[in-house]
C-alpha positions as CSV (number, residue, x, y, z in Angstrom):
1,X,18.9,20.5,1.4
2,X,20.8,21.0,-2.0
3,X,19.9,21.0,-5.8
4,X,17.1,19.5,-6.5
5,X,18.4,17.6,-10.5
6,X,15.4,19.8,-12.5
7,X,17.0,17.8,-15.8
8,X,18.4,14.5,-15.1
9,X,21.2,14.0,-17.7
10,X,23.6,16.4,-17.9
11,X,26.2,15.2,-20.8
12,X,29.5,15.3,-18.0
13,X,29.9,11.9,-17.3
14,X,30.2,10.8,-21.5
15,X,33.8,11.1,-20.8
16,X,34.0,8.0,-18.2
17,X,34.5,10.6,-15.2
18,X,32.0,11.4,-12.6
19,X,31.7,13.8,-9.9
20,X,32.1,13.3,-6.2
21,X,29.9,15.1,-3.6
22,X,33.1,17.2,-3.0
23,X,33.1,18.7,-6.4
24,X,36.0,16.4,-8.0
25,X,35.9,14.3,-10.8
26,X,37.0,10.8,-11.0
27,X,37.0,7.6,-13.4
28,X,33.3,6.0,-13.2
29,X,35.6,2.6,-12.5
30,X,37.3,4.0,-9.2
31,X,37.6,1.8,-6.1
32,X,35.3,4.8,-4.5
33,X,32.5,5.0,-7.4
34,X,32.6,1.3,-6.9
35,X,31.9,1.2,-3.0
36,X,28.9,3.4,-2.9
37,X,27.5,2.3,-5.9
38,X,27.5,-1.5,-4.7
39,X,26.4,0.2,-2.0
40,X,23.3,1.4,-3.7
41,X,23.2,-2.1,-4.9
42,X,22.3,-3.1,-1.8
43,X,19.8,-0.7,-1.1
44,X,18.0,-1.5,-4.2
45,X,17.8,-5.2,-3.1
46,X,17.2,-4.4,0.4
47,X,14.1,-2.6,-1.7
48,X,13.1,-5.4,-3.5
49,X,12.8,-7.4,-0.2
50,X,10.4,-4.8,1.7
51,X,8.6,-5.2,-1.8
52,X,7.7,-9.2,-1.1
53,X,4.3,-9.8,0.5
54,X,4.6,-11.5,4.4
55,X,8.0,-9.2,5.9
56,X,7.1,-9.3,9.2
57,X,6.0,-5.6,11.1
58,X,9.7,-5.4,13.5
59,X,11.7,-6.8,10.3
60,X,9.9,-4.2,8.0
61,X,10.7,-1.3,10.4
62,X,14.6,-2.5,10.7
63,X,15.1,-2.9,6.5
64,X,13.2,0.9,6.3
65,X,16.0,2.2,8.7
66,X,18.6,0.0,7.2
67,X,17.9,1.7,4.0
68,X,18.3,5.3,5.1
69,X,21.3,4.1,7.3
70,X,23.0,3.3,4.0
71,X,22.1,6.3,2.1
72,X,24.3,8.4,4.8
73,X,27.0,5.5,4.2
74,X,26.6,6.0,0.4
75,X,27.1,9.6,0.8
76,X,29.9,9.1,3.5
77,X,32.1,7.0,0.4
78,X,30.7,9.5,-2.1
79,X,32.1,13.0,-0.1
80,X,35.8,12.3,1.1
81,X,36.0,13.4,4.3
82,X,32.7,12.7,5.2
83,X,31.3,11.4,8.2
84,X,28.2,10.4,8.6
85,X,27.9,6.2,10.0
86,X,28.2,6.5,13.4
87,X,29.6,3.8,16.3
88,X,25.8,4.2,17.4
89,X,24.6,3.1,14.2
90,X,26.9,-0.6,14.2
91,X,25.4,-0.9,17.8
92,X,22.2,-0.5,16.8
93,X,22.5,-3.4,14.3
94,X,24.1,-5.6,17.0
95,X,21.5,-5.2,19.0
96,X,18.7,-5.8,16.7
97,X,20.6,-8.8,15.1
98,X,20.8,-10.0,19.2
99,X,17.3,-9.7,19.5
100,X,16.0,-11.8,16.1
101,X,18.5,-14.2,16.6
102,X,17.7,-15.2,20.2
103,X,14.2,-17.1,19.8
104,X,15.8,-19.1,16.4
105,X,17.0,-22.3,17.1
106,X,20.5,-23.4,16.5
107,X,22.5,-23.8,13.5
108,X,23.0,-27.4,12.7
109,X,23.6,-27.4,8.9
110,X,24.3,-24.4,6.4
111,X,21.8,-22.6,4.8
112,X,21.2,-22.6,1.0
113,X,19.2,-19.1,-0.1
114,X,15.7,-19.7,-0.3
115,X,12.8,-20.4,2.3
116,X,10.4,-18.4,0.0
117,X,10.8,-15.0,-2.0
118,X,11.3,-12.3,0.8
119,X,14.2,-14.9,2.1
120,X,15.7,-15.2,-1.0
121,X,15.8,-12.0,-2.1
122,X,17.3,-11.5,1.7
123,X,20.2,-13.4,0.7
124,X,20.7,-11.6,-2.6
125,X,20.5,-9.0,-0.4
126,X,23.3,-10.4,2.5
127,X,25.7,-11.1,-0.6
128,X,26.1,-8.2,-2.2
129,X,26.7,-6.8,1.2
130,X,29.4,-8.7,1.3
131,X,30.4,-7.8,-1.7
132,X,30.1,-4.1,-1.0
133,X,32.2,-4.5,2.1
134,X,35.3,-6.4,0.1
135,X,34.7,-3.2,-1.8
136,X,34.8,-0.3,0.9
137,X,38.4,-3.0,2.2
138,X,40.0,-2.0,-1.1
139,X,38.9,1.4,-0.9
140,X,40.4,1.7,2.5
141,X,43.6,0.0,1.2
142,X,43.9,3.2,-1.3
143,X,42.5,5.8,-0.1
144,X,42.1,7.7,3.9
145,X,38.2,6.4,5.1
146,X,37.2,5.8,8.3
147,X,36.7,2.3,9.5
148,X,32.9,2.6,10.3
149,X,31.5,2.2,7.1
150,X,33.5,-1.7,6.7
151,X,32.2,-2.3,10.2
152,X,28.5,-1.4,9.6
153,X,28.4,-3.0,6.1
154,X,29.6,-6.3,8.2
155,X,27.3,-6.4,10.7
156,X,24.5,-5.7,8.4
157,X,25.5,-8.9,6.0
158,X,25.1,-10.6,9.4
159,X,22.2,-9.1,10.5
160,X,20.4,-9.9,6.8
161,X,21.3,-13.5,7.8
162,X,19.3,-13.7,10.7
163,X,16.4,-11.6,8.8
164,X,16.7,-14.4,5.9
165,X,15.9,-17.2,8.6
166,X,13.0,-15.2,10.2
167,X,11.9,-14.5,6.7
168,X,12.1,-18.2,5.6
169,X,10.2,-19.1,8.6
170,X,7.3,-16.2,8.8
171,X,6.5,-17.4,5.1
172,X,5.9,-21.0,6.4
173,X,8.5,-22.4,3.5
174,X,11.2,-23.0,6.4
175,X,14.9,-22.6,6.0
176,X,16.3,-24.9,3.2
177,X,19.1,-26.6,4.8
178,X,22.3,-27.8,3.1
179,X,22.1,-31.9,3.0
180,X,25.6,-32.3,2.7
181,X,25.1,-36.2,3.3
182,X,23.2,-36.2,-0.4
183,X,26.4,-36.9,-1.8
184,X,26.9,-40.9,-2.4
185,X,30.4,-43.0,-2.4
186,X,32.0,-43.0,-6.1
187,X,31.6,-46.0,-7.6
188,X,34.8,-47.8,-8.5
189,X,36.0,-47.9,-11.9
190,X,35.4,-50.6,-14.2
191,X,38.5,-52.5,-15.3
């Protein structure tokens, strides 16, 4: 392992620039600072999920491996050149997702986030996700990355999906369901 920081500022970045794991400097609002630090977004509100009472054992164990999976993505976007998500790594996530999906019933309706505080911070969680991975497209738009760290990121918003339904239902709030049908006729205008 590296450097540990002994003091944690260090005066270089009061100039808008920051540096990249490869020793170069760049503008604190590049397309690459961006991606990995909506990136650690997500991380920190995966976090605040496993920090809700009632997360299920099996859901617990895939969030803690999530996280660690998106530290190596974080430093994959932070290091050009760098790689360090894996093919193995999106299979892994399609193969959890698989497994928590099968035993929920169908969708009917669309879900509104909710169904208790571990599901909604799971969908804060699932959309910034997708925000980080409209983020990692632009990068890839700009700059050379590989495509794994788009395809992880999109699976996992999917993934956190399924986790928000098995959250909503393991806190015995249930999924809160989109009533589309609550919207009435217009009345017509008075002449």
């Amino acid at each position: 392992m590296g450097n540990r920081l002994s003091r944690i500022y260090t005066r270089t970045g009061d100039d808008g620039s920051t540096g990249l794991g490869d020793g170069s400097r760049v503008g604190k609002d590049s397309l690459r600072v961006t991606a990995y630090g909506t990136v650690d977004e997500l991380n920190s509100t995966i976090g605040m999920v496993l920090a809700t009472d009632g997360v299920p054992d099996e859901v617990r164990e895939v969030l803690t491996q999530v996280q660690h999976d998106l530290f190596d993505l974080g430093g994959e976007l932070c290091i050009p050149g760098m790689e360090m998500v894996q093919d193995s790594d999106i299979a892994r996530l399609e193969s959890t997702l698989d497994d928590l999906n099968e035993p929920l019933p169908p969708l009917k309706e669309f879900i509104l986030p909710g169904g208790g505080m571990a599901a909604a911070c799971g969908h804060l969680a699932r959309t910034v996700c997708r925000r980080a991975e409209r983020e990692v497209v632009a990068l890839a738009r700009a700059e050379d990355i590989r495509a794994q760290p788009q395809r992880y990121l999109n699976r996992l918003s999917d993934l956190l999906f399924v986790i928000c339904r098995v959250l909503a239902r393991a806190s015995g709030h249930g999924e809160v369901l989109w009533q589309h049908e609550r919207r009435r006729k217009p009345k017509p205008a008075a002449e």
